[in-house]
C-alpha positions, -999 to 999 in steps of 0.1 A, spaced: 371 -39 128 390 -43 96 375 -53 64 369 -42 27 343 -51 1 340 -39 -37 311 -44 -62 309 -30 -98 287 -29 -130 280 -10 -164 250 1 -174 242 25 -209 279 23 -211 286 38 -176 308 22 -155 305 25 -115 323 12 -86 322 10 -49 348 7 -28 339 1 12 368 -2 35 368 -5 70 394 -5 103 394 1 138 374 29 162 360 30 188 329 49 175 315 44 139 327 73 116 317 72 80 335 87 53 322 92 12 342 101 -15 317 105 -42 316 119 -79 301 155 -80 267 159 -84 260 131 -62 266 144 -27 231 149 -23 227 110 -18 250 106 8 227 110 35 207 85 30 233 56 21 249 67 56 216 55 73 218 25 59 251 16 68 247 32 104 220 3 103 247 -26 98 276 -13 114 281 2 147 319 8 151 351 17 131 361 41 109 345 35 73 354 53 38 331 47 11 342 51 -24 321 55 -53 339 60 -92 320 68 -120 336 63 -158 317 77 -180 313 69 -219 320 107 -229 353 101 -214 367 78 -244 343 91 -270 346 118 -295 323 142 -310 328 170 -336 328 205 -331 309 215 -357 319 254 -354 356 247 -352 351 229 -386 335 254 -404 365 278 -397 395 252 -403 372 243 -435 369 274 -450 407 286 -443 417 257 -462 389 260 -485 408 296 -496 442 281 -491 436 257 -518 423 279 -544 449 303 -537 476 279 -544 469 261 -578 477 224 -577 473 220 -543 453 189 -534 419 201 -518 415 197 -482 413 159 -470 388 149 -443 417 131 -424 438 163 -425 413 188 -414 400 160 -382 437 157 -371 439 194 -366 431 209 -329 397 212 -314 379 198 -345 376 168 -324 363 172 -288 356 148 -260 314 141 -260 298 163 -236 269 145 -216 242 153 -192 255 150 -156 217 147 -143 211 118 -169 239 103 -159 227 101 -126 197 88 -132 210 63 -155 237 53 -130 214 58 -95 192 22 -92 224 6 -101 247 16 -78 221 20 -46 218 -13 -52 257 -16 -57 262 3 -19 237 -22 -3 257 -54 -21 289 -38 -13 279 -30 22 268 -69 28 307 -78 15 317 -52 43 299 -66 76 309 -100 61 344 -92 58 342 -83 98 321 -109 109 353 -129 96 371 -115 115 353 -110 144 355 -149 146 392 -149 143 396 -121 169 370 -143 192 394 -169 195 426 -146 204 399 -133 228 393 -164 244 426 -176 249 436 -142 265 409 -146 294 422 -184 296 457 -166 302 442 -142 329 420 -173 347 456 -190 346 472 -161 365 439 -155 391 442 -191 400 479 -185 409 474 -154 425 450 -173 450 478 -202 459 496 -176 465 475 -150 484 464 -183 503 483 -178 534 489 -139 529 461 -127 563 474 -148 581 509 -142 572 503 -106 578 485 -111 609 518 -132 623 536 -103 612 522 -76 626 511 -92 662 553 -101 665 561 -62 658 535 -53 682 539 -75 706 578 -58 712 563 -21 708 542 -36 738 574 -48 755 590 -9 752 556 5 758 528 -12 775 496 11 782 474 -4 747 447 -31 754 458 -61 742 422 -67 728 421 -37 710 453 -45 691 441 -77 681 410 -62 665 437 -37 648 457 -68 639 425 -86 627 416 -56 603 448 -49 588 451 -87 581 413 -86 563 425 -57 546 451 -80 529 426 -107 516 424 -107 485 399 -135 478 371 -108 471 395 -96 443 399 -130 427 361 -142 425 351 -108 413 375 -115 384 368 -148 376 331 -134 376 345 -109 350 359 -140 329 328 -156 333 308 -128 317 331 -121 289 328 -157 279 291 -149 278 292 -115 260 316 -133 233 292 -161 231 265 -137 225 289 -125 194 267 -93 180 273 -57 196 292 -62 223 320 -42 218 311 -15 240 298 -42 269 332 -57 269 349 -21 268 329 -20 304 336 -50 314 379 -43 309 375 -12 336 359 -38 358 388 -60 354 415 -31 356 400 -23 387 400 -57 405 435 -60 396 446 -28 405 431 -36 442 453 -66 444 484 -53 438 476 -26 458 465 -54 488 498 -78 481 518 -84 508 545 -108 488 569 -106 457 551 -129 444 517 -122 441 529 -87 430 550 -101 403 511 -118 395 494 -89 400 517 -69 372 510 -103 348 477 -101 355 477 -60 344 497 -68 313 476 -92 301 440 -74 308 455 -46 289 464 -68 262 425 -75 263 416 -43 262 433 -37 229 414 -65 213 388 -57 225 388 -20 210 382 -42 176 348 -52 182 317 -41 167 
């Protein structure tokens, strides 16, 4: 499921961020970007999300701006050498002005960016943004509860569209045995004609099994038994994603039976409907937790 969260603070100056986004898998598979020095706490902020989440493919992304970044510091080494050349520049050359402070800061690596502790950064930083991940991580699961409601109704409409099709793949599988029987006692009956020797009773029990064998009323309640239990599963609304995925073989396999079973244009023309829409199903449902 798709979603994305961000939370943020400042604390001793240090700015942090997280960044959690989220989309569709069929297996959960987390991802962390993360400043260095602070791999050592991924581990443990992936077991806490493995506790919310149970599906999709999550990237976590955590920025650090730190104060060094924008602030300057001397170099006090590089001023004693740019200070004493000019120093001996000035006394060389009578009636030059002495060296000016703004002059001899403007000149290269006098000033240098503030150099800080990474591992007191960290600990500075570390309470905040655990805290930040968890906060963050909340935004995230609420993000695809959203739209787990949003993709619940698309989900129930869909399995109203299949229930529409079983119900007219029964009117018209209705009068499909005996149809068939009809059939296939007429093109016996002449083979009898051009070649009697067969019992007449034992080719009405063949007649009799061919024509069960196109009934497909078995199909039909098994998949409005299948509708019945996906209604249930979405009702249930928390991990079901892998349940439903079941469920959608179940429902490929009824429906692949029927077709296989019609004996009309028509209910075959149902049958592919009926396999175009369950597959439509299927890809929703590959975006539920």
């Amino acid at each position: 499921m798709t979603g994305f969260a961000r939370t943020e603070g400042t604390i001793d100056g240090i700015a942090w961020a997280w960044e959690l986004r989220s989309v569709n898998g069929r297996t959960l598979e987390l991802r962390f970007r993360l400043p260095n020095g602070w791999d050592g706490r991924e581990a443990a902020w992936k077991e806490l999300a493995g506790k919310s989440l149970k599906r999709g493919n999550v990237t976590a992304n955590l920025t650090i701006k730190r104060p060094s970044e924008n602030r300057l510091e001397l170099d006090p080494l590089a001023l004693e050498q740019v200070l004493k050349i000019a120093t001996d520049l000035h006394r060389r050359l009578p009636g030059s002005p002495p060296p000016s402070a703004d002059a001899l800061l403007s000149l290269p690596g006098v000033l240098r960016q503030a150099q800080t502790d990474p591992q007191e950064e960290r600990d500075a930083v570390a309470v905040d943004a655990q805290a930040g991940f968890i906060s963050a991580l909340a935004g995230l699961v609420d993000a695809r509860q959203a739209e787990g409601a949003r993709l619940a109704a698309v989900l129930t409409q869909q399995l109203r569209d299949i229930a529409t099709l079983c119900a007219d793949a029964a009117t018209q599988a209705a009068g499909q045995p005996a149809a068939q029987r009809a059939r296939l006692l007429e093109n016996l009956q002449a083979l009898l004609r051009e070649a009697p020797g067969l019992s007449e009773e034992r080719i009405s029990q063949e007649v009799a099994l061919l024509a069960s064998r196109s009934d497909v009323r078995e199909e039909l309640d098994r998949l409005n038994s299948h509708i019945a239990a996906a209604h249930d599963l979405l009702n249930e609304g928390a991990n079901i994603g892998r349940k439903l995925d079941f469920l959608i073989q179940e429902f490929n396999r009824e429906a692949n039976t029927l077709c296989s079973k019609s004996a009309t244009a028509a209910l075959t023309a149902t049958g592919l409907k009926l396999k175009a829409a369950i597959e439509q199903l299927r890809e929703q449902v590959q975006n539920i937790e």
